[in-house]
C-alpha positions as CSV (number, residue, x, y, z in Angstrom):
1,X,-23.2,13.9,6.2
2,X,-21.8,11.1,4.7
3,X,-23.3,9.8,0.5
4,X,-22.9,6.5,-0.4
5,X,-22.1,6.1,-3.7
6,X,-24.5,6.6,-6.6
7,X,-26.7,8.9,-4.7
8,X,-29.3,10.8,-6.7
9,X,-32.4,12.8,-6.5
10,X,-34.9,13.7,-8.6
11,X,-35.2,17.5,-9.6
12,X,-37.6,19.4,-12.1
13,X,-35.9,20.8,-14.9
14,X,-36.9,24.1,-16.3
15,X,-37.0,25.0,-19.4
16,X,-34.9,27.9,-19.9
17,X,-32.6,28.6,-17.1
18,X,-30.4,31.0,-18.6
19,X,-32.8,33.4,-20.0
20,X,-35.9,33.9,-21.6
21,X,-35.6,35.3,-25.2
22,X,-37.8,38.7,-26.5
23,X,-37.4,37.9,-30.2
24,X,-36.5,34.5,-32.3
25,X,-33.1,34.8,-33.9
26,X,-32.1,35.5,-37.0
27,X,-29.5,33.7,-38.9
28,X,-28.6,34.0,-42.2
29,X,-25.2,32.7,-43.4
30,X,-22.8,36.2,-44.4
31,X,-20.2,33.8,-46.4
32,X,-19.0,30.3,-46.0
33,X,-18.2,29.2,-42.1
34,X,-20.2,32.0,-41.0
35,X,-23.2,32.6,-39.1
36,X,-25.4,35.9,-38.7
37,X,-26.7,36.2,-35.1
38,X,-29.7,38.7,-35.1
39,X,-30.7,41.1,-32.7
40,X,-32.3,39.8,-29.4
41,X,-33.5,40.8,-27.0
42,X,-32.9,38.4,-23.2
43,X,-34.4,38.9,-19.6
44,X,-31.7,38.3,-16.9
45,X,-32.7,35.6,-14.5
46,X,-32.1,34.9,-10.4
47,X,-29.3,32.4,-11.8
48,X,-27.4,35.0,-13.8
49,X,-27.9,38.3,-11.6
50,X,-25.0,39.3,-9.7
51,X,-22.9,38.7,-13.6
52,X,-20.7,40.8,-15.3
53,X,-22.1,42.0,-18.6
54,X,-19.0,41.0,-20.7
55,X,-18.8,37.1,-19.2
56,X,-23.0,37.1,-19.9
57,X,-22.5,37.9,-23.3
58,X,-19.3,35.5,-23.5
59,X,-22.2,33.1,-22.4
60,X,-24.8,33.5,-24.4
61,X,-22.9,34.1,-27.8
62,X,-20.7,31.0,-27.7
63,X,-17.3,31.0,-29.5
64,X,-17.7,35.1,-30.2
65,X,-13.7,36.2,-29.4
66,X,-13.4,38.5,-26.2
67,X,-12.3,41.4,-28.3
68,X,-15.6,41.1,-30.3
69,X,-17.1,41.2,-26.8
70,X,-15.4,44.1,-25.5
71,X,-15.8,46.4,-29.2
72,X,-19.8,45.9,-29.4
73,X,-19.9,47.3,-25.5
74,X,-17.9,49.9,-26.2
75,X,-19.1,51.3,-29.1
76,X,-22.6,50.6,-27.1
77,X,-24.3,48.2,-28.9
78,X,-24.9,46.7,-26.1
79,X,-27.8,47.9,-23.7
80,X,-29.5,47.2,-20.1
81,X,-32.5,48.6,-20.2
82,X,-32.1,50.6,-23.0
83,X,-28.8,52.6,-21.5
84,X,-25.5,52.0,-22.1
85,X,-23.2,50.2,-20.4
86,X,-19.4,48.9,-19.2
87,X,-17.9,45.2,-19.3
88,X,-17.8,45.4,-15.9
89,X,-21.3,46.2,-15.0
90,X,-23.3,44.0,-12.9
91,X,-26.4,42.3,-14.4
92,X,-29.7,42.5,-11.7
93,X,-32.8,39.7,-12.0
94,X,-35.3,41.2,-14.5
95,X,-32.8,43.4,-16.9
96,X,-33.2,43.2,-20.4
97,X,-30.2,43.0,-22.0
98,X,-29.8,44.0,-25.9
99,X,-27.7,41.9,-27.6
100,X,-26.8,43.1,-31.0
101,X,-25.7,40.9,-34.8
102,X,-22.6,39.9,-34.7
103,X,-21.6,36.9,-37.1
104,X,-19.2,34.5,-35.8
105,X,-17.5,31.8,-37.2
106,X,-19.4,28.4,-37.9
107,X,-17.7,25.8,-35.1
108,X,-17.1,22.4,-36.7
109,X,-19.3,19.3,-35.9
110,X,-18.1,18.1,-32.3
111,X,-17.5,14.4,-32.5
112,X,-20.3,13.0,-30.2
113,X,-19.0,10.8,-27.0
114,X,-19.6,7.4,-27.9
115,X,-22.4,5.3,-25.8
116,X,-20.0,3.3,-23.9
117,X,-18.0,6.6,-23.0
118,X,-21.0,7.9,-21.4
119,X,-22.1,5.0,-19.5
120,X,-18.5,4.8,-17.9
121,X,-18.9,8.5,-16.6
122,X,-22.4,7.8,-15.9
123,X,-21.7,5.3,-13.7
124,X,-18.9,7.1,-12.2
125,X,-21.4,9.6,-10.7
126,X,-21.6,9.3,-7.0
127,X,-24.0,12.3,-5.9
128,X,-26.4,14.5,-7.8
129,X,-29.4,16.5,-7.1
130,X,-30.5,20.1,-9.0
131,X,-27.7,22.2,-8.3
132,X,-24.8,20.0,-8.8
133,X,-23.2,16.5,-9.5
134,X,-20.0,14.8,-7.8
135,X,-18.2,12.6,-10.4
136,X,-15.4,10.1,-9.4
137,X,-14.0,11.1,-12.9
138,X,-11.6,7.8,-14.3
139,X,-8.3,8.6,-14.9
140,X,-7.2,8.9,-18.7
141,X,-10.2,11.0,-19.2
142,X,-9.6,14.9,-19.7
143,X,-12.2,17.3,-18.0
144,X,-12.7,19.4,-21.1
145,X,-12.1,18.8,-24.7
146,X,-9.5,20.9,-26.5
147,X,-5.4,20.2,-26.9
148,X,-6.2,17.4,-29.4
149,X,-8.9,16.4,-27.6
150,X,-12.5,15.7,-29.3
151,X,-14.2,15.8,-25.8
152,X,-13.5,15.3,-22.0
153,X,-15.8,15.1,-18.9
154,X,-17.7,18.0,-19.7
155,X,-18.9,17.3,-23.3
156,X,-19.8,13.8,-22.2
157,X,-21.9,15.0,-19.2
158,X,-23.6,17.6,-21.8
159,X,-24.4,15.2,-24.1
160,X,-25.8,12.9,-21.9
161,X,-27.8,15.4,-20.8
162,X,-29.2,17.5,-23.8
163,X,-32.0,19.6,-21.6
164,X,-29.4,21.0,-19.4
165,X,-28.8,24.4,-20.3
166,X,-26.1,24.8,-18.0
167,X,-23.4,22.6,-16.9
168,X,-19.8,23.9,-15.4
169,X,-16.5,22.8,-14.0
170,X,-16.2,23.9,-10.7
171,X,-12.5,22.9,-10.7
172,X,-10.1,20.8,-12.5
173,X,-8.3,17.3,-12.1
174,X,-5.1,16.7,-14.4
175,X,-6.2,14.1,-17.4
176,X,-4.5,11.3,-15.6
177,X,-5.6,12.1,-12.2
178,X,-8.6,10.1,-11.1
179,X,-11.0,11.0,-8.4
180,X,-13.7,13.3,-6.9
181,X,-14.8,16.1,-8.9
182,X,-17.7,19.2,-8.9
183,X,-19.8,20.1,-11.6
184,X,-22.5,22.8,-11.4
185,X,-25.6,22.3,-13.2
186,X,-26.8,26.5,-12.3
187,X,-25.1,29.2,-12.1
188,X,-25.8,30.2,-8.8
189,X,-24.0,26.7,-7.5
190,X,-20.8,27.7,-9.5
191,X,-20.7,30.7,-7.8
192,X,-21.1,29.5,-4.6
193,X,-18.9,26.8,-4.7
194,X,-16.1,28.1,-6.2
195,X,-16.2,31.1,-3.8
196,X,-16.3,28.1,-1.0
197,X,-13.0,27.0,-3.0
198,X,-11.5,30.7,-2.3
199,X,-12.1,30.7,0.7
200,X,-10.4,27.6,1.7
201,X,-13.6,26.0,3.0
202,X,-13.4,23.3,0.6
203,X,-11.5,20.3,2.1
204,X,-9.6,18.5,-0.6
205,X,-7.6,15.4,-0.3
206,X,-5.8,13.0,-2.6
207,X,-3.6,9.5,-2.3
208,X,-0.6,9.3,-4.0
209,X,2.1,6.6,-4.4
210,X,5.3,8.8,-4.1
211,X,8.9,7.2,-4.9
212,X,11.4,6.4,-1.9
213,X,10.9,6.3,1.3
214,X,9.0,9.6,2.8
215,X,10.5,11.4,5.8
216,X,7.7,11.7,8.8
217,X,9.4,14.6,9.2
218,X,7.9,15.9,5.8
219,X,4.0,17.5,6.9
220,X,4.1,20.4,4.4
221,X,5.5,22.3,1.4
222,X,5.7,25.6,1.1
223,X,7.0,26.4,-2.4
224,X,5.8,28.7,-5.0
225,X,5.0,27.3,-8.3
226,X,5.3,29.2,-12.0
227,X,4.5,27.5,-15.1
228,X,6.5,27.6,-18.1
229,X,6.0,25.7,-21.3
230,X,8.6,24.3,-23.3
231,X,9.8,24.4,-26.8
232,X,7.2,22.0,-28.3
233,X,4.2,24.2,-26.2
234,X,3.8,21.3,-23.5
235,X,2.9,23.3,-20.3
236,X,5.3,22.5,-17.0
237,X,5.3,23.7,-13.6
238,X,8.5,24.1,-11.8
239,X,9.4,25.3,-8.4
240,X,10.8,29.3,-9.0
241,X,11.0,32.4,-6.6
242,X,9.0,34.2,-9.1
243,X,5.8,31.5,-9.1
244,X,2.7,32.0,-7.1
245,X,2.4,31.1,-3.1
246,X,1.9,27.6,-3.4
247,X,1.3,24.9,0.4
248,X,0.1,21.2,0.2
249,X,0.2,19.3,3.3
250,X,1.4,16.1,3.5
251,X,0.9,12.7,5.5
252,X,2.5,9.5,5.0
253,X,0.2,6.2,5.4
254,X,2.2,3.6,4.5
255,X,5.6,2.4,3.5
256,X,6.0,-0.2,1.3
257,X,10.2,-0.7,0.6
258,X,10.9,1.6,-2.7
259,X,7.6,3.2,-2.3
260,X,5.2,5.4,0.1
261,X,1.4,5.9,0.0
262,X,1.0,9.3,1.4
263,X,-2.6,11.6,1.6
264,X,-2.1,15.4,0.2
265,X,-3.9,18.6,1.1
266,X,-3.3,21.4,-1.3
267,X,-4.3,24.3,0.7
268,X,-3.5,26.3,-2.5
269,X,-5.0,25.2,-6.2
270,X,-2.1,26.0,-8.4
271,X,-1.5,23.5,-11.7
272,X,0.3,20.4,-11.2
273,X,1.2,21.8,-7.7
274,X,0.8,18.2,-5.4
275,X,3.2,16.6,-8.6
276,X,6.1,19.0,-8.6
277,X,6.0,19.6,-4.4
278,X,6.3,15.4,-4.4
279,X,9.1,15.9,-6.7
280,X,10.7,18.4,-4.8
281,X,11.1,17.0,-2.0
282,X,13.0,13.9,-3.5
283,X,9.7,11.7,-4.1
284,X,7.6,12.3,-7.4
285,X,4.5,10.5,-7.7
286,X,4.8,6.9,-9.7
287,X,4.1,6.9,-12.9
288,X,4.4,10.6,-13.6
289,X,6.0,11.2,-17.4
290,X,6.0,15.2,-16.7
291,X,8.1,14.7,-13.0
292,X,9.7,11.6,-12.6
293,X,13.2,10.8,-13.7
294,X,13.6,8.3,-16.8
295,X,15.0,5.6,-14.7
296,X,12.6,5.6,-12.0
297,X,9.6,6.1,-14.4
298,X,10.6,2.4,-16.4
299,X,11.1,0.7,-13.5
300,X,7.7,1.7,-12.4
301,X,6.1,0.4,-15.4
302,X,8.5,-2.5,-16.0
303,X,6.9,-3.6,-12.8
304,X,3.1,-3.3,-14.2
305,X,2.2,0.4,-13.2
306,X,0.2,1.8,-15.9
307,X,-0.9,5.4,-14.8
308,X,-0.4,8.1,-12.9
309,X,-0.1,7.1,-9.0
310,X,-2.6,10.4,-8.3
311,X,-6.0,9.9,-7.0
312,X,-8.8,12.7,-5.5
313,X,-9.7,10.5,-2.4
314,X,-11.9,12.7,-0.5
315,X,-14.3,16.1,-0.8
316,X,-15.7,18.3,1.8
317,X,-18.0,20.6,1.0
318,X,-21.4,22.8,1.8
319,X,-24.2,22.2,-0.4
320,X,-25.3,25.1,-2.5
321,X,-28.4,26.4,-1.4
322,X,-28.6,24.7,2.1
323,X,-25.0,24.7,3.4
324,X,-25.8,21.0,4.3
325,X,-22.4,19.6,5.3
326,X,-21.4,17.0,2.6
327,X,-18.3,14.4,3.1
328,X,-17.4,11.8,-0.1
329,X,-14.3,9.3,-0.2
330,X,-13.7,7.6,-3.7
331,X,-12.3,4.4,-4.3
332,X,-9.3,3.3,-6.2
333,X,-9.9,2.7,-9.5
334,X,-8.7,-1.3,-10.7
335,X,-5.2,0.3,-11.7
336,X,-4.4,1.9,-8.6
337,X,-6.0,-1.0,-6.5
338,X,-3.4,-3.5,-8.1
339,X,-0.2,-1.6,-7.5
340,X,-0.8,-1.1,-4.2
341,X,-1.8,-4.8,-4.0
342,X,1.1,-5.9,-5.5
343,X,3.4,-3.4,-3.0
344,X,1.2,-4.8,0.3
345,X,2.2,-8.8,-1.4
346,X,6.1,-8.1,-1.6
347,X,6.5,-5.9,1.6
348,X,4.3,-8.9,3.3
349,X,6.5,-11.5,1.5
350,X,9.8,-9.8,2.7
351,X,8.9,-9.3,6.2
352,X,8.0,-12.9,6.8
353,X,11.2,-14.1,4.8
354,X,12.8,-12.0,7.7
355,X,11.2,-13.3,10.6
């Protein structure tokens, strides 16, 4: 079933999905950047059951380290239902979980998305209803904060929306990749979905304008993929015997004389995979600073080209809960749309100077 864009429906927001809380808690600072987090005492929900113990505390004691996680289980400070437990242990609807003080650091202020930031992603959201949103995220904007970052996709969508306890990244898109993306707004719709994603029942595809002339010959790339980082920490990907089993299917749409517009199906979901199997079949995507060779890269720009030639085009999913059958195509965003406009003017210019 086909959405036109901006689609919406109303839902009822609870107020407490995650879980409800036996006891208020107790913080009292232990020294300076610290915070004491008292004993409490949580009910396990339908949205959480089926959870691992370790990832549920991860969850509800924000920025606690893993190790701290895995020391207060052992040592059995945690409980469900009074008894003692594993990391590993499955969480069922109605447990109570103990959760016992630990003090964690104090996190710094986040620096709040500005208005206009969340009125571009606002209006960049193309279906939502209570179990999940589809964003047509711009390119230039991260999906999560971090790396220098003050805040990506996911902290503007939270602080947009304040009374939503839960909101998740059901996959990611590269910072300069633009298109269709999932968010979760429960638990149960992450799980679903990015079991959906596993299973290769998700449909992906993506336009990219590749360099050169593409080979009709060239429908698919089997190459596997291992990521490296180099000497200043910038993470790469690179084409190695040793990677992980990587395919992305390809199909060429158009050729413009210097360029090609081609769709890509990664069957796989490695990092930077569609990027480096462009490039390794002799046609990295335009504008791509991490792939694409000096020379080509100016001359890309020295002709206007601004971003990364990458765009999510198309989704195909079930909807949590339902199954319904969803289908969404994004369009180009101003950038893209003017390359290619530019490309269609001289090839149309050249072939009527030829006739």
């Amino acid at each position: 079933m086909s959405r036109s864009p901006r689609q919406k429906r109303n839902s009822t927001r609870r107020p407490s999905v995650g879980a409800s809380e036996a006891r208020a808690n107790d913080r009292r600072p232990d020294s300076p950047g610290e915070v004491r987090q008292g004993v409490r005492k949580v009910v396990v929900d339908e949205d959480n059951a089926g959870q691992r113990v370790d990832n549920y505390l991860m969850a509800q004691i924000r920025d606690l380290p893993r190790s701290i996680v895995y020391r207060i289980i052992r040592k059995g400070e945690v409980r469900v239902n009074k008894g003692r437990v594993k990391p590993d242990t499955r969480l069922k609807a109605g447990d109570e979980v103990r959760i016992p003080p630990v003090t964690r650091k104090e996190k710094p202020a986040q620096v709040v998305p500005g208005s206009r930031v969340q009125g571009v992603i606002e209006d960049a959201i193309v279906f939502e209803n209570d179990q999940m949103l589809v964003v047509n995220k711009p390119s230039g904007i991260a999906v999560h904060g971090g790396s220098g970052l003050d805040f990506g996709l996911i902290e503007v969508l939270r602080a947009a929306r304040p009374q939503s306890k839960f909101l998740e990244l059901v996959h990611r898109l590269d910072r300069d990749t633009s298109g269709l993306i999932m968010v979760a707004k429960k638990r149960s719709a992450l799980r679903f979905l990015q079991d959906e994603l596993r299973q290769k029942r998700v449909r992906k595809r993506y336009h990219a304008l590749v360099s050169g002339q593409w080979s009709e010959q060239v429908t698919r790339v089997k190459e596997p993929l291992l990521r490296f980082e180099l000497k200043s920490g910038e993470r790469r990907v690179r084409v190695d015997a040793a990677g992980k089993e990587s395919l992305t299917l390809f199909r060429c749409l158009q050729h413009f004389g210097g360029y090609s517009l081609v769709e890509a199906s990664p069957v796989t979901g490695r990092t930077h995979q569609i990027r480096v199997h462009s490039a390794w079949v002799g046609h990295p995507i335009a504008g791509d600073d991490k792939y694409m060779d000096d020379v080509s890269l100016r001359a890309f720009r020295s002709a206007g080209g601004d971003r990364l030639m990458l765009h999510a085009r198309a989704l195909d999913f079930s909807l949590p809960s339902t199954g319904e059958p969803m289908h969404f195509e994004a369009p180009y965003d101003d950038a893209f749309s003017k390359v290619i406009a530019r490309l269609e003017a001289r090839l149309e210019a050249r072939l009527e100077g030829g006739s």
